[in-house]
PyMOL Python script that loads the backbone (N, CA, C, O; Angstrom):
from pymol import cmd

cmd.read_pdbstr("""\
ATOM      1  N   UNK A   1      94.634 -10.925 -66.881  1.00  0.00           N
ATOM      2  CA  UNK A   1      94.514  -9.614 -66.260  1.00  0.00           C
ATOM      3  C   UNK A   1      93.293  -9.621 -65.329  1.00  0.00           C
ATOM      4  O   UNK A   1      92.428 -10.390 -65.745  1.00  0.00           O
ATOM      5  N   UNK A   2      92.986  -9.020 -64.246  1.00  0.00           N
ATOM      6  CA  UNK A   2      92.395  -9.109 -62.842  1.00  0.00           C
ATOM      7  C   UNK A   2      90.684  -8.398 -64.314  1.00  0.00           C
ATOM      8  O   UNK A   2      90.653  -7.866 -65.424  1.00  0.00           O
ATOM      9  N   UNK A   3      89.984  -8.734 -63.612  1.00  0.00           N
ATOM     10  CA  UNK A   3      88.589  -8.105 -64.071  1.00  0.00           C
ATOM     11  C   UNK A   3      88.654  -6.710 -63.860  1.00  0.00           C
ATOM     12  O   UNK A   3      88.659  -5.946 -64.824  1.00  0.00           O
ATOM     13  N   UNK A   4      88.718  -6.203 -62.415  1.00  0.00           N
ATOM     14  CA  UNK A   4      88.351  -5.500 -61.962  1.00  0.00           C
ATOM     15  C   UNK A   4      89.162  -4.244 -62.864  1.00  0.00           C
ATOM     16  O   UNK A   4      88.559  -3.181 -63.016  1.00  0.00           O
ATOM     17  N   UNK A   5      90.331  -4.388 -63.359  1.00  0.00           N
ATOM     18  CA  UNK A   5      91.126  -3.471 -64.101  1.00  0.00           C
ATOM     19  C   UNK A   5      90.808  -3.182 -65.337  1.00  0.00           C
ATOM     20  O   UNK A   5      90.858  -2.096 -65.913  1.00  0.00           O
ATOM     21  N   UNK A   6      90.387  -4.495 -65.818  1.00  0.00           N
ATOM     22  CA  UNK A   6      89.584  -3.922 -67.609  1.00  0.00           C
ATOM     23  C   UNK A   6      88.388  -3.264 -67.409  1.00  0.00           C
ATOM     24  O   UNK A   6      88.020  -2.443 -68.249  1.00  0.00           O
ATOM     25  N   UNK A   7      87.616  -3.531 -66.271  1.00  0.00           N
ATOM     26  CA  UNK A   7      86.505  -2.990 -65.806  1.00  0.00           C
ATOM     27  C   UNK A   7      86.742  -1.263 -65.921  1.00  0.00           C
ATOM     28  O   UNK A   7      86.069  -0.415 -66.506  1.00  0.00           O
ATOM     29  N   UNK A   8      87.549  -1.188 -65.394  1.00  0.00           N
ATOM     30  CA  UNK A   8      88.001   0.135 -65.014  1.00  0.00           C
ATOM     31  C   UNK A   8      88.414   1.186 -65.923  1.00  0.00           C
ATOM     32  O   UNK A   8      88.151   2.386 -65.851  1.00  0.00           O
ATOM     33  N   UNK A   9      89.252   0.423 -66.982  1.00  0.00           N
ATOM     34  CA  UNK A   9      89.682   0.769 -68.183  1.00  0.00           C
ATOM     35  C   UNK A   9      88.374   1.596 -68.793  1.00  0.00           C
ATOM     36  O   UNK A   9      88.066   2.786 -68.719  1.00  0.00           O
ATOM     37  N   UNK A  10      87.724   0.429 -69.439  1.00  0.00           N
ATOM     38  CA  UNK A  10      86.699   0.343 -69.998  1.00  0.00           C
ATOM     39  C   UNK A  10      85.377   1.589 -69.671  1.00  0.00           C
ATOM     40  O   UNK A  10      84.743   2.169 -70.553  1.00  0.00           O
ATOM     41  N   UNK A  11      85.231   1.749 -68.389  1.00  0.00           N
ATOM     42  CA  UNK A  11      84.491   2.919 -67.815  1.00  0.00           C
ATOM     43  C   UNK A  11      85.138   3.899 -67.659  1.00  0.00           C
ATOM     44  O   UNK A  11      84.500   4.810 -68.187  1.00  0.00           O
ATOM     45  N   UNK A  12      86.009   4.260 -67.258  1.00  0.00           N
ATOM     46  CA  UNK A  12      87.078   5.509 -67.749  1.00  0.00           C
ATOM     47  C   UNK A  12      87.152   6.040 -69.043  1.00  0.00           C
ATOM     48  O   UNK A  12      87.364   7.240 -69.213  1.00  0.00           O
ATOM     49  N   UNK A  13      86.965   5.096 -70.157  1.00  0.00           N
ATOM     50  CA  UNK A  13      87.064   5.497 -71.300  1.00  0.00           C
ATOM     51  C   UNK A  13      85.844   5.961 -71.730  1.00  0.00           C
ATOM     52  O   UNK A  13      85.903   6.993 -72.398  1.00  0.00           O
ATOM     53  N   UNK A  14      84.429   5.351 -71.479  1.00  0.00           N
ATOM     54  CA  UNK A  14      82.949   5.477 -71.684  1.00  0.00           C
ATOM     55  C   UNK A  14      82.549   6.568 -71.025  1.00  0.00           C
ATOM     56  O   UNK A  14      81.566   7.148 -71.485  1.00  0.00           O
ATOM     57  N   UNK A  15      83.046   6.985 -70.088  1.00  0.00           N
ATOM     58  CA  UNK A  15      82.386   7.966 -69.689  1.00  0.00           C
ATOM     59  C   UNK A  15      83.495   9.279 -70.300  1.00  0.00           C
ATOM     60  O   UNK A  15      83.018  10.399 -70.486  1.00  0.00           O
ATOM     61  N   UNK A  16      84.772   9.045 -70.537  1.00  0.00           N
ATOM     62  CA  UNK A  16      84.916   9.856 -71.554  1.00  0.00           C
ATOM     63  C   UNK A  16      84.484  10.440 -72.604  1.00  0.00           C
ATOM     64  O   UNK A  16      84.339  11.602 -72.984  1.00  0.00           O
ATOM     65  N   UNK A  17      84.187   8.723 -73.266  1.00  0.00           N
ATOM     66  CA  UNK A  17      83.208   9.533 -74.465  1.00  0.00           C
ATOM     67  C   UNK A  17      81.910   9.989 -74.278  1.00  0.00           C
ATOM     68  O   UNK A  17      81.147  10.336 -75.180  1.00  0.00           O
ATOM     69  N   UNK A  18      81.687   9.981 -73.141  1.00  0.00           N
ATOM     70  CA  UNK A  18      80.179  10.295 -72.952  1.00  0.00           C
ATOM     71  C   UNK A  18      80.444  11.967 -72.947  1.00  0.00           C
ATOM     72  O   UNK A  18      79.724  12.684 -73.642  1.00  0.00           O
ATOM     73  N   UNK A  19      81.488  12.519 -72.146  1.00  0.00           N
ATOM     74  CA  UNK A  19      81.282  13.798 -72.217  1.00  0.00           C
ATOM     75  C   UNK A  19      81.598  14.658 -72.790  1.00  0.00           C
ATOM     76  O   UNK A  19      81.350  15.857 -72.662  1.00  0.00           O
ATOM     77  N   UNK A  20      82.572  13.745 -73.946  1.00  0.00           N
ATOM     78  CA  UNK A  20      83.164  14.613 -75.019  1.00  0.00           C
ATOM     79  C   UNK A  20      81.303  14.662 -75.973  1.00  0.00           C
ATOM     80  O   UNK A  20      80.758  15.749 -76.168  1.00  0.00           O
ATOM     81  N   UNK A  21      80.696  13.438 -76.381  1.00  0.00           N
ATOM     82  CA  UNK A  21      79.240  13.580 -76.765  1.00  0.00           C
ATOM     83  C   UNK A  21      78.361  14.914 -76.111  1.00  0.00           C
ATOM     84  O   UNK A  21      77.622  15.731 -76.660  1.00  0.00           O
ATOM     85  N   UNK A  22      78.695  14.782 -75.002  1.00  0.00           N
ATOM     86  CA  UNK A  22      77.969  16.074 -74.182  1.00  0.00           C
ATOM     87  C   UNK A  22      78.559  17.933 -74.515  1.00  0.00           C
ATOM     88  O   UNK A  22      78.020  19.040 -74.512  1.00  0.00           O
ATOM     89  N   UNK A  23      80.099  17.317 -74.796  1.00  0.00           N
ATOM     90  CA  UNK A  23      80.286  18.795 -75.001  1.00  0.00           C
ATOM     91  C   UNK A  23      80.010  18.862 -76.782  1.00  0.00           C
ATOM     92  O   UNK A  23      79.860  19.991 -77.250  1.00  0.00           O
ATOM     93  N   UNK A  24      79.961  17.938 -77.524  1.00  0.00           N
ATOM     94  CA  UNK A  24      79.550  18.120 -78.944  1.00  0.00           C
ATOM     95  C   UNK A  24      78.096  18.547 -79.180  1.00  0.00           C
ATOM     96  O   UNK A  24      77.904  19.428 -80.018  1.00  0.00           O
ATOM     97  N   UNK A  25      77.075  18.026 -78.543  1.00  0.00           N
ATOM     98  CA  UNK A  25      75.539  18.200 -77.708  1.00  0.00           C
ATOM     99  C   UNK A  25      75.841  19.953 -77.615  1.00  0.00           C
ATOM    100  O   UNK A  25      75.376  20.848 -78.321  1.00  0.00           O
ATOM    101  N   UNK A  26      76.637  20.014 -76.658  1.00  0.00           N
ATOM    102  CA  UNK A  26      76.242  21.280 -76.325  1.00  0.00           C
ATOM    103  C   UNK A  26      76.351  22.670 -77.190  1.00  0.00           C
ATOM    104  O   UNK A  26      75.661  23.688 -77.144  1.00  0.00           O
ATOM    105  N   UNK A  27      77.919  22.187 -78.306  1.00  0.00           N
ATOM    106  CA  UNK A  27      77.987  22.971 -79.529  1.00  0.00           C
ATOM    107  C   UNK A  27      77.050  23.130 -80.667  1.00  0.00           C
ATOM    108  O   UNK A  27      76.866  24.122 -81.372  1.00  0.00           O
ATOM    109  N   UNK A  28      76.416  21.804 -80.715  1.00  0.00           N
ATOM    110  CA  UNK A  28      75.399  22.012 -81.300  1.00  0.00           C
ATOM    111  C   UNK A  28      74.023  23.002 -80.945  1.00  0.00           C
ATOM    112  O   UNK A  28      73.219  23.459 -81.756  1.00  0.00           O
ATOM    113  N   UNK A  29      74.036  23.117 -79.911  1.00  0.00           N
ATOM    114  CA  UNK A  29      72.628  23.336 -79.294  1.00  0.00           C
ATOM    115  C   UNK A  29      72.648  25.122 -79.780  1.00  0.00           C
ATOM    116  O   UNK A  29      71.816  25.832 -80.344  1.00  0.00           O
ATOM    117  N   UNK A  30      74.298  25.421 -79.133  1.00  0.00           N
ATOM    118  CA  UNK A  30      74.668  26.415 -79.011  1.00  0.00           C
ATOM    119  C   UNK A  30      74.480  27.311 -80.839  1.00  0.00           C
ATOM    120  O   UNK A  30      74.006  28.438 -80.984  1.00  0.00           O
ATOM    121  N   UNK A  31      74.954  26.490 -81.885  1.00  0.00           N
ATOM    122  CA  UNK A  31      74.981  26.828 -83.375  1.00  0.00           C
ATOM    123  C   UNK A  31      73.528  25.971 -83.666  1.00  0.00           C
ATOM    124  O   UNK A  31      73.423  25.084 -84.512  1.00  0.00           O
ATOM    125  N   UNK A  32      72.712  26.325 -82.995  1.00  0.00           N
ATOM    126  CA  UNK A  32      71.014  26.194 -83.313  1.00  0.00           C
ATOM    127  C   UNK A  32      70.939  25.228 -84.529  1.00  0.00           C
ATOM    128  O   UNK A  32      70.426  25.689 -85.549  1.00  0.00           O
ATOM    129  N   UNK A  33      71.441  23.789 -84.550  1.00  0.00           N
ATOM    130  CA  UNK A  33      71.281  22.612 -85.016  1.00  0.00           C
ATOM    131  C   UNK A  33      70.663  21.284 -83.835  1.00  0.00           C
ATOM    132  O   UNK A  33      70.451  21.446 -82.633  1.00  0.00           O
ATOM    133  N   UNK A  34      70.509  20.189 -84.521  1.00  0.00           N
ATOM    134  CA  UNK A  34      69.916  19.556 -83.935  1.00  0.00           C
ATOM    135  C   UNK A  34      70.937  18.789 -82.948  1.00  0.00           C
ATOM    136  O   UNK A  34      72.000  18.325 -83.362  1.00  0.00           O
ATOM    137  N   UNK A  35      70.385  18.669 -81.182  1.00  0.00           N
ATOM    138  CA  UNK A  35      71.059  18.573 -80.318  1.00  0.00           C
ATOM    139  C   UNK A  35      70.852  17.132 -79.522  1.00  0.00           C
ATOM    140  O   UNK A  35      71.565  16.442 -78.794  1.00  0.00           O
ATOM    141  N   UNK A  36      69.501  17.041 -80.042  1.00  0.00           N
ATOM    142  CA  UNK A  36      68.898  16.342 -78.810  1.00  0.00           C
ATOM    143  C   UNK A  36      68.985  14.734 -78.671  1.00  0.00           C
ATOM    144  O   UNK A  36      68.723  14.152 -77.618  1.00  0.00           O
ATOM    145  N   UNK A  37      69.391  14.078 -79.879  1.00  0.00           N
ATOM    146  CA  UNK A  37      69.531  12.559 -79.963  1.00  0.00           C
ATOM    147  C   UNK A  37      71.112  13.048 -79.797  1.00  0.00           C
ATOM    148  O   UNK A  37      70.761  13.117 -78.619  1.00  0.00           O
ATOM    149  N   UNK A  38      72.535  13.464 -79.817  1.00  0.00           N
ATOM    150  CA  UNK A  38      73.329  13.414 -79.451  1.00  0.00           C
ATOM    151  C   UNK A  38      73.338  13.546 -77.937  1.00  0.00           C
ATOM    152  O   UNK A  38      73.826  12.570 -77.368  1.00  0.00           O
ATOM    153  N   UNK A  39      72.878  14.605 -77.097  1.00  0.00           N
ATOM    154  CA  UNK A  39      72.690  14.619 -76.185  1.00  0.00           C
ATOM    155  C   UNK A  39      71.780  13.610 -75.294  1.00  0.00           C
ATOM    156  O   UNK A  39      71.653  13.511 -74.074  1.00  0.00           O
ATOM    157  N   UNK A  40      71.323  13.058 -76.138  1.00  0.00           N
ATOM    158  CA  UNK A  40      70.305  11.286 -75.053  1.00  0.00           C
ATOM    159  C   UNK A  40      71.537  10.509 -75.503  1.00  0.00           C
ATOM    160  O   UNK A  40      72.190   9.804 -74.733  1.00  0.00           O
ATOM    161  N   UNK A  41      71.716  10.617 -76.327  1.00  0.00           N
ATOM    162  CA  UNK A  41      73.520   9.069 -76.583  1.00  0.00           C
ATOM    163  C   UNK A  41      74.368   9.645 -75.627  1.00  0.00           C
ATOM    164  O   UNK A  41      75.041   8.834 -74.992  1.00  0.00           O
ATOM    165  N   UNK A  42      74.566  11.256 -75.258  1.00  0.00           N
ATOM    166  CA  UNK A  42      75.464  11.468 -74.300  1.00  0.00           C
ATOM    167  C   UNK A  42      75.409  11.097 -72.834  1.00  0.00           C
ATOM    168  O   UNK A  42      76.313  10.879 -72.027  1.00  0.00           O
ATOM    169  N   UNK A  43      73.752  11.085 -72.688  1.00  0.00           N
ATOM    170  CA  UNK A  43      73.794  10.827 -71.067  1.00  0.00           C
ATOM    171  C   UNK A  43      73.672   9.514 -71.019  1.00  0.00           C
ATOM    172  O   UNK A  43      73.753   9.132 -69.851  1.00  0.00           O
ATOM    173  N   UNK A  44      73.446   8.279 -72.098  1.00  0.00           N
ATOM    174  CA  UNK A  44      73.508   7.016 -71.908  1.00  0.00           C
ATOM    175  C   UNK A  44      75.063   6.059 -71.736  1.00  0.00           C
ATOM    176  O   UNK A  44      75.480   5.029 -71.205  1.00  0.00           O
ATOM    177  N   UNK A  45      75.526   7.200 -72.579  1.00  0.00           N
ATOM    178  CA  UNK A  45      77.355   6.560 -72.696  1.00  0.00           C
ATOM    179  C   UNK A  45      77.914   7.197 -71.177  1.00  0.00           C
ATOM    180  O   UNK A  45      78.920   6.676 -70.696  1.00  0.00           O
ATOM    181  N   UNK A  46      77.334   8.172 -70.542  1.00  0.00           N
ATOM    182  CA  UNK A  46      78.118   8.501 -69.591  1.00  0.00           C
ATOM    183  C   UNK A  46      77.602   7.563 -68.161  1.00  0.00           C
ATOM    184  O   UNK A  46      78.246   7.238 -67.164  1.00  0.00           O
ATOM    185  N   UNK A  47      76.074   7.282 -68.572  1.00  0.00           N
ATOM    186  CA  UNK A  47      75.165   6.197 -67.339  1.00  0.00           C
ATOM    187  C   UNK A  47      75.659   4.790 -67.452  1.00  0.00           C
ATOM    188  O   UNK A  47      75.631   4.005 -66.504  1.00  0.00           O
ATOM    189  N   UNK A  48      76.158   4.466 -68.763  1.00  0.00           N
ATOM    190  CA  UNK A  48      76.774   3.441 -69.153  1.00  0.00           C
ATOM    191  C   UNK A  48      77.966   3.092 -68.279  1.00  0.00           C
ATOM    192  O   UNK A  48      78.086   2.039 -67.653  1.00  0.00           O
ATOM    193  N   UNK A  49      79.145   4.458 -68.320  1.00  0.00           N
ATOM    194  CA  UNK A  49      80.732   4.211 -68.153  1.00  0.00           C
ATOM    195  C   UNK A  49      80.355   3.994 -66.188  1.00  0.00           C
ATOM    196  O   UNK A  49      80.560   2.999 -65.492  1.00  0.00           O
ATOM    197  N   UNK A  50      79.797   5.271 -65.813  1.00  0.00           N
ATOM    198  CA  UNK A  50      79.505   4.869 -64.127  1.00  0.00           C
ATOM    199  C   UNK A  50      79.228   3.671 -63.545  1.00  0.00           C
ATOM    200  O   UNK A  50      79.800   3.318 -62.514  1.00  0.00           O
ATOM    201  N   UNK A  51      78.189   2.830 -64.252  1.00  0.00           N
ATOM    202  CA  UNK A  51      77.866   1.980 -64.005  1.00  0.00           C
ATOM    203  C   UNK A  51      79.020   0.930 -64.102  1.00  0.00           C
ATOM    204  O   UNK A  51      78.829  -0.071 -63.410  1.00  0.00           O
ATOM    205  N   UNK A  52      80.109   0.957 -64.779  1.00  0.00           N
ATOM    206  CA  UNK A  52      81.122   0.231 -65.050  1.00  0.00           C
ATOM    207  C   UNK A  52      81.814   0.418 -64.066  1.00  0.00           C
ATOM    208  O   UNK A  52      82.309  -0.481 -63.387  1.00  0.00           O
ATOM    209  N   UNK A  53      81.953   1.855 -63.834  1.00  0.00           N
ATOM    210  CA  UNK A  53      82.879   2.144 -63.050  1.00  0.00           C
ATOM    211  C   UNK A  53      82.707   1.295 -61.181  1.00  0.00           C
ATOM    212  O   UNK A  53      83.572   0.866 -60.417  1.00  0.00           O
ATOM    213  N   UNK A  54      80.702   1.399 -61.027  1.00  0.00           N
ATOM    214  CA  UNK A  54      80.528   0.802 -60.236  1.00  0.00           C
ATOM    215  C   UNK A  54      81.034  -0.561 -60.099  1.00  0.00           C
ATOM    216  O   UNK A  54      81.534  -0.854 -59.013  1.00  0.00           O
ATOM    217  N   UNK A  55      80.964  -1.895 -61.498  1.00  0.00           N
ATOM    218  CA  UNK A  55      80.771  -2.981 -61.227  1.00  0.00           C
ATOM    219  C   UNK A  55      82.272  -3.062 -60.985  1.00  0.00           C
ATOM    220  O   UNK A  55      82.397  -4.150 -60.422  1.00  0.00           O
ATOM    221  N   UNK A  56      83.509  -2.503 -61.099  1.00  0.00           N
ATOM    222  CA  UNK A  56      85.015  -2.701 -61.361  1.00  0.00           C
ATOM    223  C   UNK A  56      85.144  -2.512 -59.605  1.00  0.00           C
ATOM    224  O   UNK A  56      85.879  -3.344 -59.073  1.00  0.00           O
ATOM    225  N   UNK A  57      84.528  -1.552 -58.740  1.00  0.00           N
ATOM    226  CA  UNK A  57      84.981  -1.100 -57.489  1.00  0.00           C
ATOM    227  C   UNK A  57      84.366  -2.424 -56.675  1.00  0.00           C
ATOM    228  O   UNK A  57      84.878  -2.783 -55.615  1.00  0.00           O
ATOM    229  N   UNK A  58      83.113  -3.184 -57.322  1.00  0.00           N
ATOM    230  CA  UNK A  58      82.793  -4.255 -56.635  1.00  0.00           C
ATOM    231  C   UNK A  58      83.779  -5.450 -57.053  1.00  0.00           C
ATOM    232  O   UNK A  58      84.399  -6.077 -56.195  1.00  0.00           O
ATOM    233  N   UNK A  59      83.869  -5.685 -58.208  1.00  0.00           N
ATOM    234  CA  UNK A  59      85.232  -6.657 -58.503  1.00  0.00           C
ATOM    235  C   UNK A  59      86.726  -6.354 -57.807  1.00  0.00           C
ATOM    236  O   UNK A  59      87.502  -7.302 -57.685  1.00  0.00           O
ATOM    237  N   UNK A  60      87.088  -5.116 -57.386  1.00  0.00           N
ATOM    238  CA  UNK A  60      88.018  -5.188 -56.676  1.00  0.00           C
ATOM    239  C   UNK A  60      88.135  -5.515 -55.437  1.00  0.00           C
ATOM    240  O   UNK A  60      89.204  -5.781 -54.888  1.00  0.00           O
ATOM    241  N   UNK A  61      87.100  -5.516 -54.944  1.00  0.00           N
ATOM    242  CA  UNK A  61      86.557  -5.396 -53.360  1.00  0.00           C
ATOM    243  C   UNK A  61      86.416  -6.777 -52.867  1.00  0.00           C
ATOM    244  O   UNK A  61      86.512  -7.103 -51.684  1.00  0.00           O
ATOM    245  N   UNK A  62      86.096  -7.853 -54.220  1.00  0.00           N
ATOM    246  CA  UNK A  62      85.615  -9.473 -54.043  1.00  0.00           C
ATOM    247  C   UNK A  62      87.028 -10.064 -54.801  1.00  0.00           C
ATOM    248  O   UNK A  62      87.039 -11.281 -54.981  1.00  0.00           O
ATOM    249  N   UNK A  63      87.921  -9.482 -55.144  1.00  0.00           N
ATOM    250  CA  UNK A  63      89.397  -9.643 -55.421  1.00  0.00           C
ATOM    251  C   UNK A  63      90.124  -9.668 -54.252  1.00  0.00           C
ATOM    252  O   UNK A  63      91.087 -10.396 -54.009  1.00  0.00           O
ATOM    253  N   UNK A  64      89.572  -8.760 -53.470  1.00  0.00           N
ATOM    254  CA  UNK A  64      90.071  -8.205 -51.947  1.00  0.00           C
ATOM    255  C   UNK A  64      90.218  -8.994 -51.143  1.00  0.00           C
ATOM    256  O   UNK A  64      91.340  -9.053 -50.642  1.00  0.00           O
ATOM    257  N   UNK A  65      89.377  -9.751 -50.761  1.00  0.00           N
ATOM    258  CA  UNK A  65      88.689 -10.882 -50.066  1.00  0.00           C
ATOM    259  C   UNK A  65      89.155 -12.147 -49.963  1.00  0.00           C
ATOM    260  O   UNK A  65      88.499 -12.999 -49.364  1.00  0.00           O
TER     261      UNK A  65
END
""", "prot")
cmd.dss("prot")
cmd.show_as("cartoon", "prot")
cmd.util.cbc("prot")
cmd.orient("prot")
């Protein structure tokens, strides 16, 4: 299978879970429990999936070629 597609997979899904983390973060915050280490795992899983998302658009591009 081409890189650039598991790449893709893979960050599509991460930054999914990043913002489902973010909207769990935010229920919490909201029912005055503790928010704030869910919400730093949320913005790392979502800095995580982009960044994937970046390296997959460069693997397609040198697939391209």
């Amino acid at each position: 299978m081409k890189k650039w597609f598991i790449y893709s997979v893979v960050a599509l899904t991460t930054v999914g879970l990043g913002i489902s983390l973010l909207g769990e973060a935010i229920i919490a915050k909201l029912e005055q429990r503790s928010w704030f280490m869910l919400g730093t795992l949320a913005l790392v899983v979502i800095n995580t999936g982009l960044s994937l998302l970046g390296r997959a658009v460069i693997e397609r591009i040198k697939a391209s070629s």
